[in-house]
GUKEFI-621288 format. One record per residue (C-alpha): residue number from 0; y, x, z. Coordinates in steps of 0.1 Angstrom, whole numbers, plus 5000, padded with zeros to 4 digits. Layout:
% GUKEFI-621288
<atom><resi>NUM</resi><y>Y</y><x>X</x><z>Z</z></atom>
...
END
This chain:
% GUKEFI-621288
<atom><resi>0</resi><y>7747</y><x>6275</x><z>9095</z></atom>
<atom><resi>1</resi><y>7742</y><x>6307</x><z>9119</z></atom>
<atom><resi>2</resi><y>7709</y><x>6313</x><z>9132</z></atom>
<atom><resi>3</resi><y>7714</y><x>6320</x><z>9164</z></atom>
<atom><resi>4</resi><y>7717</y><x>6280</x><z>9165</z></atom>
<atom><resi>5</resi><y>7679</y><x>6278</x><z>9158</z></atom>
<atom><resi>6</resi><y>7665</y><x>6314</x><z>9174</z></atom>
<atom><resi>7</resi><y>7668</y><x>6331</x><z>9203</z></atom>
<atom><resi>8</resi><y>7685</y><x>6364</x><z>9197</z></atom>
<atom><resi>9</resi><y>7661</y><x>6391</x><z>9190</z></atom>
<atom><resi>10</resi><y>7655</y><x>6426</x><z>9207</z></atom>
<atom><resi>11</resi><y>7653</y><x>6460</x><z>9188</z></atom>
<atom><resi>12</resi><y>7615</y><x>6453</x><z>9196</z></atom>
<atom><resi>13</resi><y>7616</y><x>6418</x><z>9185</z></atom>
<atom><resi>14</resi><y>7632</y><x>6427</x><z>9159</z></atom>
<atom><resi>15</resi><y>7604</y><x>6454</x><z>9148</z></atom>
<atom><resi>16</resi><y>7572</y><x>6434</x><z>9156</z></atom>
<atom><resi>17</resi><y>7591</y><x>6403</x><z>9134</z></atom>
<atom><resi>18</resi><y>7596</y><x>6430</x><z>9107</z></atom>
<atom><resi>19</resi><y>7553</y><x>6442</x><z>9113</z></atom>
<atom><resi>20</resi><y>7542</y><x>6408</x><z>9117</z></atom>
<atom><resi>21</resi><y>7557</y><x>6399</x><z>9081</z></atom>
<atom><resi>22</resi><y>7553</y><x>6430</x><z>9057</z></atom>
<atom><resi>23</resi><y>7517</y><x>6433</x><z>9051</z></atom>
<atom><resi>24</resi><y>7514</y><x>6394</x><z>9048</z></atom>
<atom><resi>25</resi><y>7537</y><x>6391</x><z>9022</z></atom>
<atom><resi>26</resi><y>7521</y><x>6423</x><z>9008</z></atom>
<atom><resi>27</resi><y>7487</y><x>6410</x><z>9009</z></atom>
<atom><resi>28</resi><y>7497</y><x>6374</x><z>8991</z></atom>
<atom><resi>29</resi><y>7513</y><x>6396</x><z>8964</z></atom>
<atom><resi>30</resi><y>7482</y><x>6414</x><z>8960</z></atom>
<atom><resi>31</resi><y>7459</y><x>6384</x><z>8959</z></atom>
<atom><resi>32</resi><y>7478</y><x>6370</x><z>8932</z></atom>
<atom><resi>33</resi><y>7473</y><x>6404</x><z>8914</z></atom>
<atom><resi>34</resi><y>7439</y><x>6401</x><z>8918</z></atom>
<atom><resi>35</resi><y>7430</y><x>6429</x><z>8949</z></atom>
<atom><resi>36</resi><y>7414</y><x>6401</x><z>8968</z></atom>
<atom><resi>37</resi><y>7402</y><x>6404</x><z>9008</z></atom>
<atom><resi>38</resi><y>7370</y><x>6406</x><z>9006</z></atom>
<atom><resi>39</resi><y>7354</y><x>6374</x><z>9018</z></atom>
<atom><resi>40</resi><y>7338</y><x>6342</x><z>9008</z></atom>
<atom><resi>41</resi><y>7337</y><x>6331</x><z>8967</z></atom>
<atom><resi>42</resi><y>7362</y><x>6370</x><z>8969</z></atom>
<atom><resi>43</resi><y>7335</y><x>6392</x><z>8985</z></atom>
<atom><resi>44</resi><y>7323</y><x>6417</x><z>8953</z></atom>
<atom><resi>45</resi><y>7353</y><x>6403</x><z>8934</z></atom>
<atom><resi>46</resi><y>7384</y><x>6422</x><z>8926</z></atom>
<atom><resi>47</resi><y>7409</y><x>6441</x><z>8897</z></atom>
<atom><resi>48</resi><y>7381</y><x>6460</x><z>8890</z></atom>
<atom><resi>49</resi><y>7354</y><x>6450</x><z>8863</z></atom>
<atom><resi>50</resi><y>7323</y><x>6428</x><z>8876</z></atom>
<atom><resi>51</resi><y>7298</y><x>6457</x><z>8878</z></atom>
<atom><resi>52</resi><y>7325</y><x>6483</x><z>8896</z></atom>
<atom><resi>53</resi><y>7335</y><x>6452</x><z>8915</z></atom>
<atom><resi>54</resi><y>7297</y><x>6446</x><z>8929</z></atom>
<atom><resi>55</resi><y>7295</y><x>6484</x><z>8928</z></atom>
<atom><resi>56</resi><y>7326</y><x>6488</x><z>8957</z></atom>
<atom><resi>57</resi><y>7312</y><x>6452</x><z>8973</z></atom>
<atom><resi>58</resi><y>7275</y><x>6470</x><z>8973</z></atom>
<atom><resi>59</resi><y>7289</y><x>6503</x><z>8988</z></atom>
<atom><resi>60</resi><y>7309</y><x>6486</x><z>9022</z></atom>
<atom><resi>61</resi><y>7298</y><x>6477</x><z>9057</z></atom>
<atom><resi>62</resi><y>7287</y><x>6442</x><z>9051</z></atom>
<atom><resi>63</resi><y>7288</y><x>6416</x><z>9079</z></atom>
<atom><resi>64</resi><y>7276</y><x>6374</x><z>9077</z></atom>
<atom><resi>65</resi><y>7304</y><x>6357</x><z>9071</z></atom>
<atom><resi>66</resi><y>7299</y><x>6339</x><z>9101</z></atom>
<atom><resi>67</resi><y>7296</y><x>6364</x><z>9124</z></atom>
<atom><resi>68</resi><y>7327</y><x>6380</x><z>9107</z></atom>
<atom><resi>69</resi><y>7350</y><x>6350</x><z>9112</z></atom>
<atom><resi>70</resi><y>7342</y><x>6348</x><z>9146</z></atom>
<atom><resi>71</resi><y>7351</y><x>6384</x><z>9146</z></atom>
<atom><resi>72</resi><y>7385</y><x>6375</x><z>9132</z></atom>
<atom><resi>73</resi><y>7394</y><x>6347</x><z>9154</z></atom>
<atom><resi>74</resi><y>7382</y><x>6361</x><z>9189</z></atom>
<atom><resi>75</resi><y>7410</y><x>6384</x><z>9199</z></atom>
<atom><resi>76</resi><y>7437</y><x>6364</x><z>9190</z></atom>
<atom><resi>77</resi><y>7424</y><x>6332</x><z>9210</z></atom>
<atom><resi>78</resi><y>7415</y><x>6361</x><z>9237</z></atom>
<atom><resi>79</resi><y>7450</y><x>6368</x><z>9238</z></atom>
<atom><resi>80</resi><y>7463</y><x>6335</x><z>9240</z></atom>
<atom><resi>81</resi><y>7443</y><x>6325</x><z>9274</z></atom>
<atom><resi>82</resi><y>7451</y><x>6360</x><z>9291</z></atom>
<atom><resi>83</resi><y>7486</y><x>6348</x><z>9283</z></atom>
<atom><resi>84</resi><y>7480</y><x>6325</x><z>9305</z></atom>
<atom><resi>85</resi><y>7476</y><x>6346</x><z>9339</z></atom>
<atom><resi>86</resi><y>7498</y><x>6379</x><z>9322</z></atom>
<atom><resi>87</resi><y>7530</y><x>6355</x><z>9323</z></atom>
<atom><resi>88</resi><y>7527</y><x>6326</x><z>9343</z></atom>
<atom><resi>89</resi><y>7554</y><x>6299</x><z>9355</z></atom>
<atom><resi>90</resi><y>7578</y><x>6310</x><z>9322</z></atom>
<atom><resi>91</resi><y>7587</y><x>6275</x><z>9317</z></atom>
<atom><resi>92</resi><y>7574</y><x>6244</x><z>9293</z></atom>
<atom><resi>93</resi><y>7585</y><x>6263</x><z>9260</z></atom>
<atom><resi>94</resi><y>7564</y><x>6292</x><z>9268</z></atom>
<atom><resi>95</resi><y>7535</y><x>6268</x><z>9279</z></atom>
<atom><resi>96</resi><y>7539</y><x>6252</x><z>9244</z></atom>
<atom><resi>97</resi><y>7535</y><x>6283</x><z>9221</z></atom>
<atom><resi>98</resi><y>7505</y><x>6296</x><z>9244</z></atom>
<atom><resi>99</resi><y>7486</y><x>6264</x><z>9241</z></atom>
<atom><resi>100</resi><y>7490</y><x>6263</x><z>9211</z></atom>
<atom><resi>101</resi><y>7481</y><x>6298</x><z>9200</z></atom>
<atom><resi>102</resi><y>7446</y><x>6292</x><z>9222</z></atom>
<atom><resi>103</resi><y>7437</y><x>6254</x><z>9210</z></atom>
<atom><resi>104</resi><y>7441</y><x>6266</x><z>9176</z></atom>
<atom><resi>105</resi><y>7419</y><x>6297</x><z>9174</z></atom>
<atom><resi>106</resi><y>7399</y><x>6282</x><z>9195</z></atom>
<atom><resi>107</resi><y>7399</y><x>6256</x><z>9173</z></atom>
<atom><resi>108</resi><y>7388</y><x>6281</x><z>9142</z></atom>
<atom><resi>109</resi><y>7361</y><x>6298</x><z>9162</z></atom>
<atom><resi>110</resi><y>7344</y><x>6264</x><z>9167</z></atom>
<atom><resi>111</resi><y>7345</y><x>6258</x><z>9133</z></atom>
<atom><resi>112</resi><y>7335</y><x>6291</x><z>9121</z></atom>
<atom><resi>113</resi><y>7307</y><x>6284</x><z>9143</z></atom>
<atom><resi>114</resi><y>7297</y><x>6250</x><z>9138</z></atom>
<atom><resi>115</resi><y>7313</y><x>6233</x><z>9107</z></atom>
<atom><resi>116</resi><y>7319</y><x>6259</x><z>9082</z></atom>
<atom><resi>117</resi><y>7289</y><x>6262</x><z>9053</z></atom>
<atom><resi>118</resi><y>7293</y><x>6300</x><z>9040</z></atom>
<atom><resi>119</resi><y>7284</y><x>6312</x><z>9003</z></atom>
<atom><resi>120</resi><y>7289</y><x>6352</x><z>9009</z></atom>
<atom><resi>121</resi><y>7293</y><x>6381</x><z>9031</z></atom>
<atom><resi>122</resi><y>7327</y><x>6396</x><z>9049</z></atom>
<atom><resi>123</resi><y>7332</y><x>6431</x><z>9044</z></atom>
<atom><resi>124</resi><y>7338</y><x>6449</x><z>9078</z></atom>
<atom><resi>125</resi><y>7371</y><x>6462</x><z>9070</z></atom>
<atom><resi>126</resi><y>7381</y><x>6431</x><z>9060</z></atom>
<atom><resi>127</resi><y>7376</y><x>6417</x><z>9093</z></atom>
<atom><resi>128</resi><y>7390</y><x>6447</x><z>9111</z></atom>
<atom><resi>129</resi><y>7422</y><x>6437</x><z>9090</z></atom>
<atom><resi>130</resi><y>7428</y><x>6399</x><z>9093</z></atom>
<atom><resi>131</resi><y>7418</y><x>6410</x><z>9132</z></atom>
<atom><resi>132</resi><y>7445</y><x>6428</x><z>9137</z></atom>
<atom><resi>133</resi><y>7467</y><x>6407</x><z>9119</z></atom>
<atom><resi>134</resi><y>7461</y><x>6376</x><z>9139</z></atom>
<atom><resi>135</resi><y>7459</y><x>6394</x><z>9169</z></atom>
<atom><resi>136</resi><y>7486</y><x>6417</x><z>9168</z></atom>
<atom><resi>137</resi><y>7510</y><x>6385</x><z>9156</z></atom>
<atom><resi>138</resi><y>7499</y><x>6365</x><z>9184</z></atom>
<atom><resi>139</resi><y>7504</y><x>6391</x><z>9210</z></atom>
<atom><resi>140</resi><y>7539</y><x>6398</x><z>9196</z></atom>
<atom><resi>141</resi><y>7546</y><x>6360</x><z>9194</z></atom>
<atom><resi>142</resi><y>7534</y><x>6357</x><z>9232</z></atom>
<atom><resi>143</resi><y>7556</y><x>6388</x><z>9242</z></atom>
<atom><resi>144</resi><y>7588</y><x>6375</x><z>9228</z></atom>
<atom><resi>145</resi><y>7589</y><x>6346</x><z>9241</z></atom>
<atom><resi>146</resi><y>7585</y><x>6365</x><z>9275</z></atom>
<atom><resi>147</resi><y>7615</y><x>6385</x><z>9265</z></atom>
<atom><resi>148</resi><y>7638</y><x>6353</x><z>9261</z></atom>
<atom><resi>149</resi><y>7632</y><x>6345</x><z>9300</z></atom>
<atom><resi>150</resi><y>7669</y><x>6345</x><z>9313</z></atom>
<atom><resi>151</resi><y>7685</y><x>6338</x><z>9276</z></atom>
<atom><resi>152</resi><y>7703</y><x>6304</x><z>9274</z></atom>
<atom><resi>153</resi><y>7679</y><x>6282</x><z>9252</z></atom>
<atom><resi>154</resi><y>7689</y><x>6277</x><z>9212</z></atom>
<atom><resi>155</resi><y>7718</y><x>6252</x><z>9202</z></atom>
<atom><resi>156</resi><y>7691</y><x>6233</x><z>9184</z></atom>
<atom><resi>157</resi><y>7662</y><x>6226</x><z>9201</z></atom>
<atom><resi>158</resi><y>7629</y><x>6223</x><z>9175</z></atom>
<atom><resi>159</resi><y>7604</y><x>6223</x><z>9198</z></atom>
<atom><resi>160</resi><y>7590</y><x>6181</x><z>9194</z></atom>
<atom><resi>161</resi><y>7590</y><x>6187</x><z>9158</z></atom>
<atom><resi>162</resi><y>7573</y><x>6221</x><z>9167</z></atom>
<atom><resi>163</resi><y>7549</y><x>6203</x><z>9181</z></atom>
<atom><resi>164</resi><y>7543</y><x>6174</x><z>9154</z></atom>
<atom><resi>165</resi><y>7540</y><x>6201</x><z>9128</z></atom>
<atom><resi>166</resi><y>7515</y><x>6216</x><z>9150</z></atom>
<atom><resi>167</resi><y>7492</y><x>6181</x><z>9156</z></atom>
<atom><resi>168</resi><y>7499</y><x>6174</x><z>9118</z></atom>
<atom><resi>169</resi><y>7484</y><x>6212</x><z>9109</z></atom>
<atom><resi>170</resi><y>7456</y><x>6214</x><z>9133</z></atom>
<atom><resi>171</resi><y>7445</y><x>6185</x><z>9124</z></atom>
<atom><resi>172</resi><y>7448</y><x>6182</x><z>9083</z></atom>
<atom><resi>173</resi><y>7432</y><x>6218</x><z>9089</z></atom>
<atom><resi>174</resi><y>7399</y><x>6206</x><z>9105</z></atom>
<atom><resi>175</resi><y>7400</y><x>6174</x><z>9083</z></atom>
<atom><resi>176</resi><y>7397</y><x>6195</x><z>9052</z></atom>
<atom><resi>177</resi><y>7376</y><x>6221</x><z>9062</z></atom>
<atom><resi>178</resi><y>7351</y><x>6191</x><z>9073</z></atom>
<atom><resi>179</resi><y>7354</y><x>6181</x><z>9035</z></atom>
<atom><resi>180</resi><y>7345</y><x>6215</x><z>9023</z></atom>
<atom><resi>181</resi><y>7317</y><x>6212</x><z>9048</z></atom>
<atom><resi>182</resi><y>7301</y><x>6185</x><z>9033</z></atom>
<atom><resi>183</resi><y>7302</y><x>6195</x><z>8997</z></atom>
<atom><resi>184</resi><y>7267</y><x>6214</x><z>8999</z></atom>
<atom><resi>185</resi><y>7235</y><x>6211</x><z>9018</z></atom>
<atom><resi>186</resi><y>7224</y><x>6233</x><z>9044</z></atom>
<atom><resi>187</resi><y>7214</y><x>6264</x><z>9034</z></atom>
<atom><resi>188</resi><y>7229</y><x>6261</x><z>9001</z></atom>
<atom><resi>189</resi><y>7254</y><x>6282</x><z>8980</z></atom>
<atom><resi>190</resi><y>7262</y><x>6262</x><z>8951</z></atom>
<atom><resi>191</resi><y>7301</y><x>6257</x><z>8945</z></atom>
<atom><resi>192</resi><y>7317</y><x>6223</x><z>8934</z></atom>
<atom><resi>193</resi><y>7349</y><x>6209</x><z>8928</z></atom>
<atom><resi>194</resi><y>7361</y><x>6198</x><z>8964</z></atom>
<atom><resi>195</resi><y>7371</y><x>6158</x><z>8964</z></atom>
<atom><resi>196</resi><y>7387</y><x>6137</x><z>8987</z></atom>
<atom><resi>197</resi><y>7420</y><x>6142</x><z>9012</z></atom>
<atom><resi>198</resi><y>7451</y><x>6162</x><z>8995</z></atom>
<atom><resi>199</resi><y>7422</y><x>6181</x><z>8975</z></atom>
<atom><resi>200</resi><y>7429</y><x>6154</x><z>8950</z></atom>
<atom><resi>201</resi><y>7462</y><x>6169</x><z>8946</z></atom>
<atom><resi>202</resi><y>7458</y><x>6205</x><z>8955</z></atom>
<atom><resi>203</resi><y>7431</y><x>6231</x><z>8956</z></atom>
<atom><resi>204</resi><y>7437</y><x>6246</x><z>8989</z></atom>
<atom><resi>205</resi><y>7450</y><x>6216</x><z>9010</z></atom>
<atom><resi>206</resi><y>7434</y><x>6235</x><z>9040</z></atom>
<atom><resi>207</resi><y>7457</y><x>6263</x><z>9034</z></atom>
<atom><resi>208</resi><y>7488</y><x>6238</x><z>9035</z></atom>
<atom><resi>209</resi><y>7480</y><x>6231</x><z>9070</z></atom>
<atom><resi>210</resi><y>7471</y><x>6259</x><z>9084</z></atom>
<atom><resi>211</resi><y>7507</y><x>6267</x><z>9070</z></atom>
<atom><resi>212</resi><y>7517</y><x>6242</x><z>9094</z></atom>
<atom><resi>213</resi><y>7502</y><x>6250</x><z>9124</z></atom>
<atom><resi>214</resi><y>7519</y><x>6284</x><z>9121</z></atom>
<atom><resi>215</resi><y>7558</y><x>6268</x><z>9115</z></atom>
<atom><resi>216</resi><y>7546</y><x>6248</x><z>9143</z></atom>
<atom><resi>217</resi><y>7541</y><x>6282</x><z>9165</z></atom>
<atom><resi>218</resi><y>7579</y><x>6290</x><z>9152</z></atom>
<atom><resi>219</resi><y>7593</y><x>6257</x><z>9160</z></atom>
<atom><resi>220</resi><y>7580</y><x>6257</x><z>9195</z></atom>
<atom><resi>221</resi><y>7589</y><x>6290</x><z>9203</z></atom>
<atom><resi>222</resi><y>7621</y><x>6295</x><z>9178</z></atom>
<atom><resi>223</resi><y>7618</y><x>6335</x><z>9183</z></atom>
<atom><resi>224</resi><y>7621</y><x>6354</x><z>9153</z></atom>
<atom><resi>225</resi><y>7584</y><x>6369</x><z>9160</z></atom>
<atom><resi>226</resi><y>7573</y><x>6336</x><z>9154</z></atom>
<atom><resi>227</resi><y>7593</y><x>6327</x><z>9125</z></atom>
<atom><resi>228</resi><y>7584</y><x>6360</x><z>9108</z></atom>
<atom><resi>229</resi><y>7551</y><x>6356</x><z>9110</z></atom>
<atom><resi>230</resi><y>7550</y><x>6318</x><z>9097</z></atom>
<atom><resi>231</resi><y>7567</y><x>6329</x><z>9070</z></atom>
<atom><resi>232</resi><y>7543</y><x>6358</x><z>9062</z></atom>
<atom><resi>233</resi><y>7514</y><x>6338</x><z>9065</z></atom>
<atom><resi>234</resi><y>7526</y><x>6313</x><z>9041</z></atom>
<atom><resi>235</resi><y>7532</y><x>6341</x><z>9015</z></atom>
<atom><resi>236</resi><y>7497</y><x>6352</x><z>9024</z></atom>
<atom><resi>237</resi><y>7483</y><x>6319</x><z>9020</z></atom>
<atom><resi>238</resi><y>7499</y><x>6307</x><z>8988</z></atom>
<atom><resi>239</resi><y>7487</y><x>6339</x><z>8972</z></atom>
<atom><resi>240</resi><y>7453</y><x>6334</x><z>8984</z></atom>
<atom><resi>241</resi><y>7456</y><x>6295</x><z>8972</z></atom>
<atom><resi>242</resi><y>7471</y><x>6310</x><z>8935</z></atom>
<atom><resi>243</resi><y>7438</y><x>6333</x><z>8937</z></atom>
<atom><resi>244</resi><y>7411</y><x>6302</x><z>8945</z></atom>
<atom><resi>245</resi><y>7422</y><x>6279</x><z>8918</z></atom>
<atom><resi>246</resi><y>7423</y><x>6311</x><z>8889</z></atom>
<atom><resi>247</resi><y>7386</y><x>6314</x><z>8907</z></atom>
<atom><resi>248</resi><y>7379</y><x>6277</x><z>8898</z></atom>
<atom><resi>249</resi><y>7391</y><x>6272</x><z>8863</z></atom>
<atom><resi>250</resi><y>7369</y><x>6301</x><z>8857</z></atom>
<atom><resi>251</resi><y>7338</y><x>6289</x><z>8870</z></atom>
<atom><resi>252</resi><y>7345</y><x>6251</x><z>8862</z></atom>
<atom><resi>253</resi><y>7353</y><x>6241</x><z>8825</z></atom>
<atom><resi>254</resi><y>7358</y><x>6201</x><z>8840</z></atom>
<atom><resi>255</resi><y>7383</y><x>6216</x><z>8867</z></atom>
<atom><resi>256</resi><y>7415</y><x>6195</x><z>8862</z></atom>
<atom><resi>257</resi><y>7441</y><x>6217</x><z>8851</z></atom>
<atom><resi>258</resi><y>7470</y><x>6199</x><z>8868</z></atom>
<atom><resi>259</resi><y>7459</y><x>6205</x><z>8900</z></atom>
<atom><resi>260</resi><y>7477</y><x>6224</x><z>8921</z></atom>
<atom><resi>261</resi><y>7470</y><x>6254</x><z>8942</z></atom>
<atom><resi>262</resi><y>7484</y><x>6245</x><z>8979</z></atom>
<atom><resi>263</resi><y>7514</y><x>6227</x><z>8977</z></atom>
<atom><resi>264</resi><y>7512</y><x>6192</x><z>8959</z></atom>
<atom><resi>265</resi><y>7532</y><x>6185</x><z>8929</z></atom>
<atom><resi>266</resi><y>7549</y><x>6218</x><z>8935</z></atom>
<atom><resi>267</resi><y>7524</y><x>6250</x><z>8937</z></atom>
END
């Protein structure tokens, strides 16, 4: 079945911020399953390298909290979102959609980062500076396409109410599970365990699988290839990064079960 039946058709730019918005995701979940980990949480100090060079190259970077670092991370692309908002107004409900969405969710993660999240490490500064960018720059390009298909006749297929229940699903699954991580340690505390209850009795990283969600609900509502690349990059990125935790677990945990899963349950 032809795209074109699912996606507006793209420009030369859309074309090229689709093509920037995917590469160094997929790049970086290749890379996490090799072992060069971003450096944050259980990953800051840990890497290809051995322990000591590892802690060496950890010791030596610009070290931030890790709360302070996600906020870092989230604030531009949830900044981007609301200008939307006054930058192209009256563009029609689709377009209303995808920059709701794009603001309730980071909003969504900057709250958390804030206010639910219990953190074990630091964030390396130019780790931030890269998931910034990321998020901010595929946002921004996601926001601007969907300007560009003003005047296009809309998709044969329209996705956009199961856009939106893949959205609700992810957003919320997301905050569910990080809640459950949440609660695993005491205040103050650093102490890892075995996460329990939701879909981490099937899978490692269930909070992965819906923020994986929440992104193909950004492509469903807005059904531009921007959008489409970039859920599809993330969810490269994020079953690396998944693949990564649970090698992190059944090294620290000798009771971790070894049928679990990393993100996807009964699958990966």
């Amino acid at each position: 079945m032809s795209l074109v039946k699912f996606l507006f058709p793209p420009s030369v730019f859309v074309a090229a911020a689709s093509l920037a918005s995917f590469t160094p995701l997929a790049i970086s979940g290749l890379s996490e399953i090799r072992g060069k980990n971003l450096q944050y949480s259980k990953f800051f100090g840990v890497g290809s390298q051995s322990s000591s060079s590892a802690a060496a190259a950890a010791d030596s970077k610009v070290k931030l909290s890790s709360r302070l670092g996600m906020v870092m991370v989230y604030t531009p692309a949830f900044l981007a979102g609301v200008s939307s908002f006054f930058i192209f107004p009256d563009e029609g409900f689709r377009s209303l959609l995808l920059k709701s969405a794009i603001s309730i969710h980071f909003f969504k993660r900057i709250f958390e980062s804030l206010f639910v999240h219990q953190y074990s490490g630091g964030m390396a500064l130019d780790t931030v500076i890269v998931i910034l960018l990321s998020y901010f720059a595929s946002s921004v390009f996601m926001i601007i396409a969907q300007h560009l298909t003003m005047g296009q006749p809309e998709p044969q297929i329209d996705l956009k109410n199961p856009g939106i229940l893949l959205f609700v699903m992810g957003i919320s699954g997301n905050f569910y599970h990080h809640y459950l991580l949440s609660k695993l340690r005491s205040k103050g505390s650093k102490e890892y365990k075995i996460p329990k209850g939701g879909l981490f009795e099937f899978v490692i990283c269930p909070h992965y699988l819906f923020e994986v969600l929440v992104f193909w609900g950004f492509a469903f509502i807005s059904q531009t290839l921007c959008s489409f690349s970039f859920a599809l990059g993330t969810t490269f990125y994020l079953m690396g990064r998944s693949y990564a935790t649970k090698r992190w677990y059944l090294s620290k945990f000798e009771d971790f079960p070894k049928g679990l899963k990393a993100m996807i349950p009964f699958v990966f």
